[in-house]
C-alpha positions in Angstrom: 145.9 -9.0 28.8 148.0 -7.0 26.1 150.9 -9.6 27.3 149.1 -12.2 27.1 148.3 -11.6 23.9 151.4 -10.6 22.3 152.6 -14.1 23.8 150.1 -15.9 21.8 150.7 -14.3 18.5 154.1 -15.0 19.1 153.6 -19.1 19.8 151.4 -19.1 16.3 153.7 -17.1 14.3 156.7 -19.7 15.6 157.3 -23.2 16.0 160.3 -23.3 18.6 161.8 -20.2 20.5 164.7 -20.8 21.0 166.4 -20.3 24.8 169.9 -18.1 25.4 170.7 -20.0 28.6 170.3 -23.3 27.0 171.3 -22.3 23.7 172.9 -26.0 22.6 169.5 -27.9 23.9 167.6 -25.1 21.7 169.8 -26.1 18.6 169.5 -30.0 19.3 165.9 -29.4 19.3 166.1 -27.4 16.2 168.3 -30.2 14.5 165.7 -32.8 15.6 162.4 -30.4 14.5 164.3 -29.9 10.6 165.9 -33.4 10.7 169.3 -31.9 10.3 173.1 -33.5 11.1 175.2 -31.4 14.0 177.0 -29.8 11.0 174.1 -27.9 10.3 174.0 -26.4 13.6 177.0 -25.6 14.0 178.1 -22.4 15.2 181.4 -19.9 16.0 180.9 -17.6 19.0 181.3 -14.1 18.7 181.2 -10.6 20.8 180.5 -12.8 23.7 180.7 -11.2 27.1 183.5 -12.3 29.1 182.7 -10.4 32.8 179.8 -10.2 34.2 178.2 -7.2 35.0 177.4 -6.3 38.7 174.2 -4.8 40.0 172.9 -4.2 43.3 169.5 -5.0 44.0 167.9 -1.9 43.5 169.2 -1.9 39.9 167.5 -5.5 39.9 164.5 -4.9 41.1 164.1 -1.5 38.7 164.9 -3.6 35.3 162.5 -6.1 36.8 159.6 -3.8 36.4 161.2 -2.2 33.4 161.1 -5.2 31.7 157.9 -7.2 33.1 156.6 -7.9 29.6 159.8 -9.3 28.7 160.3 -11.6 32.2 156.7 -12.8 31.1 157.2 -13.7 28.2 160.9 -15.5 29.2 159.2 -17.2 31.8 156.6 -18.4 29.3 158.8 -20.1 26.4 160.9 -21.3 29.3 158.6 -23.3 30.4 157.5 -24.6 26.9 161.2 -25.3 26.5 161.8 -27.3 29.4 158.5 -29.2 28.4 160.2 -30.1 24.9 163.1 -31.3 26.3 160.9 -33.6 29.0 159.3 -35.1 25.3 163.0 -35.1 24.0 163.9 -36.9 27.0 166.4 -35.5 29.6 169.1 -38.2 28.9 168.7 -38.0 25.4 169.6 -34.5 25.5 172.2 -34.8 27.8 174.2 -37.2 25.4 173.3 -35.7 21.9 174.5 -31.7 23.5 177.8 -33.7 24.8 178.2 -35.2 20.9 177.2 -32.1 19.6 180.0 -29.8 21.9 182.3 -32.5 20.7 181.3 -32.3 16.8 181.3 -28.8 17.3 184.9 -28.7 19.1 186.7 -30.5 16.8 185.4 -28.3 13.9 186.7 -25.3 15.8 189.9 -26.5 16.1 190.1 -27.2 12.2 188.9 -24.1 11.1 191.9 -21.3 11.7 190.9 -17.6 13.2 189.7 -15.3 11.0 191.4 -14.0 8.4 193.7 -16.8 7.9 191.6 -19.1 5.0 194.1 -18.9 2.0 195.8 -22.2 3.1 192.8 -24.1 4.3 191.6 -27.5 2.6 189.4 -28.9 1.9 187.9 -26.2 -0.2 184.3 -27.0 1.5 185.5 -26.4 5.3 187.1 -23.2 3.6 183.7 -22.4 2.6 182.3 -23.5 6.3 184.8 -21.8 8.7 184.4 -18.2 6.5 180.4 -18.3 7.0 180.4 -19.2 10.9 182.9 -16.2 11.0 181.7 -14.0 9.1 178.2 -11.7 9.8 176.9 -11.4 6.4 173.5 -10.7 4.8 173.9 -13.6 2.1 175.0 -16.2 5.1 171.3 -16.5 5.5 170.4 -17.0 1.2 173.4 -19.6 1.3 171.6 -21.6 4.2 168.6 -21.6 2.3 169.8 -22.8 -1.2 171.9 -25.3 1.3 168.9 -27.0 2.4 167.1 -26.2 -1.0 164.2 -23.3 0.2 
């Protein structure tokens, strides 16, 4: 019941949750909820994981029950998730990711690794390539005055 109702405050207090696994369907969803362009959604990876971490199935079953509340929950905004993309409309997503991983690659070949912004122009994907690399309070306060909050 607690569950439940931790759940619920959570779907009133937000509008979209967005989902790790399909992080790029999350962001065209976002895009299409705040009527945004793919540069506004735009993103660098960072401290991703590169190996995966093996656990027997013991260890699975233990951080099952550990974290029932949080599999609850997943399960949940998963399944609101995969109803919003049904109402996006599977194809549709399909092709706006696939523009969006190509609008996204082409940026990330243009911007240089970090560090290396003295000789970059135009001045703006200066300005574009620092904040996607750069964790930063004020990233957040420039988003907002970009979008005029």
């Amino acid at each position: 019941e607690q569950i439940e109702s931790a759940i619920r405050y959570i779907e009133d207090q937000f509008d979209l949750i967005l989902i790790q696994e399909h992080f790029n369907e999350s962001l065209i969803i976002l895009k299409d909820l705040m009527n945004w362009d793919y540069s506004d959604i735009i993103y660098m990876p960072i401290n991703q994981r590169t190996n995966k971490v093996n656990t027997t199935d013991l260890q699975k079953e233990q951080i099952a029950e550990l974290s029932k509340a949080d599999g609850m929950m997943y399960r949940y905004f998963l399944d609101k998730f995969n109803q919003r993309v049904d109402n996006y409309g599977r194809d549709r997503m399909e092709d706006d990711v696939a523009r969006f991983v190509h609008v996204q690659d082409n940026f990330a070949r243009n911007c240089p690794p970090s560090g290396f912004f003295a000789e970059l122009e135009p001045m703006e994907l200066y300005d574009q390539c620092k904040v996607l690399q750069t964790w930063n309070p004020s990233v957040l306060k420039l988003l907002r005055f970009n979008h005029g909050e």
